[in-house]
C-alpha positions in Angstrom: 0.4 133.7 54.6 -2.5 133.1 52.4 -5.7 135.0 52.0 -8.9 133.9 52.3 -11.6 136.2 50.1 -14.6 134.0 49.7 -17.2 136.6 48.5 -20.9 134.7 48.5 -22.6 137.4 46.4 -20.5 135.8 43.3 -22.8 133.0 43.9 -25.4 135.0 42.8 -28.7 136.4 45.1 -27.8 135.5 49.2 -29.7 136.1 51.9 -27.7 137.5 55.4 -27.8 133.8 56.7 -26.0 132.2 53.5 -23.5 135.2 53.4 -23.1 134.0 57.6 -22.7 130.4 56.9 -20.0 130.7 53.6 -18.2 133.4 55.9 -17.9 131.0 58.7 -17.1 127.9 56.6 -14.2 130.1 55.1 -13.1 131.2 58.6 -13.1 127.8 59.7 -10.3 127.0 57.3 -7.9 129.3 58.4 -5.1 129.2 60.7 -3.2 131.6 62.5 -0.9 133.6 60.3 -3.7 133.4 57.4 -6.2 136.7 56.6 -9.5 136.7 55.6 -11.6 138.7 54.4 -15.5 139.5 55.7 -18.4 141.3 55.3 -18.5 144.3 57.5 -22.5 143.5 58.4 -20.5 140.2 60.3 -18.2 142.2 62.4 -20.5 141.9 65.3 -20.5 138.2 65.4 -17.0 137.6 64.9 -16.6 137.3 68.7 -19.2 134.8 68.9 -18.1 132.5 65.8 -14.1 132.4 67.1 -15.5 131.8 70.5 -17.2 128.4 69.0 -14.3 127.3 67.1 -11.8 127.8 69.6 -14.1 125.4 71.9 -14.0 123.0 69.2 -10.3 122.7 69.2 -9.9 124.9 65.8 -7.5 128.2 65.5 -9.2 130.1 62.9 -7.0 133.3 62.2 -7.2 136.9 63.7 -6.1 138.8 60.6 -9.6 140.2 59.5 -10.3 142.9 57.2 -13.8 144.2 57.0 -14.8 144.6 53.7 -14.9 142.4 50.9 -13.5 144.5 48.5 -9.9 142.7 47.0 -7.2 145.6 47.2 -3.8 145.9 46.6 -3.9 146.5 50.5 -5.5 143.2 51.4 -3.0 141.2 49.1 -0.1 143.0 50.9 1.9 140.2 52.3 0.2 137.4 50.7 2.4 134.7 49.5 -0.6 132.5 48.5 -3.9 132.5 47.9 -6.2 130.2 49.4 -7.9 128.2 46.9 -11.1 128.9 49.1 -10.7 132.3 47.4 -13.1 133.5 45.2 -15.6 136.5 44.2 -15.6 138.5 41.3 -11.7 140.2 41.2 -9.3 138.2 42.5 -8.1 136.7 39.4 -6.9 139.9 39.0 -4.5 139.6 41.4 -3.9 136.0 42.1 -5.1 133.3 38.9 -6.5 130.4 40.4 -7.4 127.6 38.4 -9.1 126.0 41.8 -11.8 129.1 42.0 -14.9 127.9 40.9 -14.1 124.1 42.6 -13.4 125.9 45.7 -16.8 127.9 45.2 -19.2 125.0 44.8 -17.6 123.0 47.9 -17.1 126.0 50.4 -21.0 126.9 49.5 -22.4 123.6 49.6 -23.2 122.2 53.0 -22.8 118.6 52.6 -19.4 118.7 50.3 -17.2 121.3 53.2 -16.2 118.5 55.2 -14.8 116.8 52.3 -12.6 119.8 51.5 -11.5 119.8 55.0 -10.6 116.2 54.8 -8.7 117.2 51.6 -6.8 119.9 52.8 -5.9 117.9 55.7 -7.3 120.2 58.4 -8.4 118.8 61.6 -12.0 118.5 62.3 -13.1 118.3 66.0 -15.1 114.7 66.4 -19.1 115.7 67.0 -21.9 113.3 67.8 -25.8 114.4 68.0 -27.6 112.1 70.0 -31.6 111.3 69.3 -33.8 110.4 71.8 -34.7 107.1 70.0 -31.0 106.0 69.5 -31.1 102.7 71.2 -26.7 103.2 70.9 -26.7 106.7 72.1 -25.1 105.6 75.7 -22.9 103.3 73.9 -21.7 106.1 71.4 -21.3 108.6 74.4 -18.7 106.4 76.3 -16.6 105.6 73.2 -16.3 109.5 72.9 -12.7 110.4 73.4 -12.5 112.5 76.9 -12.6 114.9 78.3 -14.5 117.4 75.5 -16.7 120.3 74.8 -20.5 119.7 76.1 -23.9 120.9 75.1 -26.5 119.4 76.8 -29.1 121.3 74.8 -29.5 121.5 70.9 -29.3 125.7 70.8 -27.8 127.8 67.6 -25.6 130.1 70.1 -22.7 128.7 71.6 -24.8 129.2 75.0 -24.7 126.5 77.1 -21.5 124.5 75.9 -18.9 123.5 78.4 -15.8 121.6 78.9 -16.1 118.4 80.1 -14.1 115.8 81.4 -16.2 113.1 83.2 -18.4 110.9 81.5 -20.5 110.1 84.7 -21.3 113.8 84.0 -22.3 114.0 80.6 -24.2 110.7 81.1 -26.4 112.3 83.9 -26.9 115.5 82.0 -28.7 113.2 79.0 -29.6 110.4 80.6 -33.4 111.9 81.0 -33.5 111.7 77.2 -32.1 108.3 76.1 -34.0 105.6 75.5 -34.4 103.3 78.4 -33.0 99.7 77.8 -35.2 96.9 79.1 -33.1 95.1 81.8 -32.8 91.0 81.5 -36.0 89.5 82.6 -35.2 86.9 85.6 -38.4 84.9 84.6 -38.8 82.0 82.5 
């Protein structure tokens, strides 16, 4: 079991939305059998986030305690600790070289994916689609099938459904690609 503690007020001043986003990254790195810990002030969205990773193929872990403060309780158990753990006490528990590593890649949007790719996690495949991407119907039909759907860019998980026909997903977007001119017959 390892513990997840990844406190985004050690990174200094963050706003409810940053303190979201690390939390989820975090939870998105756990598995079953793992605990993390979260800020109380995200308990009500918990639902909502696990909902969202279970449709894209992830597990994230159950084992939750509300608070961010690292106890003897929380370590209880713990035969690791994540080095996604950080904030400003758990070296008294666990030392961890990793920490501050872990900090600036959990907390920095562009450089999470490459710590999942490290770690060796899975990562469900995703493709956004513009309306002036001349490939966008091309792209669609390499997509492996059947998958999770959205038709509709949204930041809720509203809307996104399970989908195993292409002829489907084709329809639901084809309003929005960009319409390839057909072979002209004329010399």
């Amino acid at each position: 079991m390892r513990l997840f503690h990844h406190d985004a007020r050690s990174l200094g001043p963050t706003s409810r939305h940053r303190t979201l986003e690390v939390a989820s990254q975090a939870l998105a790195l756990t598995e079953q059998g793992d605990r993390i810990q979260m800020p109380k002030q995200l308990q009500g969205l918990y639902p909502m986030v696990t909902r969202h990773f279970r449709r894209a193929g992830l597990e994230p872990t159950q084992d939750v305690i509300w608070g961010m403060e690292l106890s003897h309780t929380a370590c209880q158990g713990i035969q690791s600790l994540s080095c996604h753990s950080f904030g400003q006490k758990e070296h008294e528990f666990f030392p961890d070289p990793q920490r501050l590593e872990a900090t600036r890649l959990l907390a920095n949007r562009s450089k999470v994916m490459r710590l999942v790719t490290e770690l060796g996690l899975s990562m469900p495949e995703t493709i956004c689609l513009n309306p002036d991407d001349a490939t966008a119907e091309a792209r669609i039909r390499a997509f492996p099938m059947p998958c999770w759907f959205q038709p509709e860019r949204t930041s809720t998980d509203a809307g996104v459904h399970y989908q195993g026909l292409l002829e489907v997903i084709l329809m639901a977007v084809s309003s929005r690609l960009p319409v390839t001119p057909a072979a002209s017959a004329d010399p």
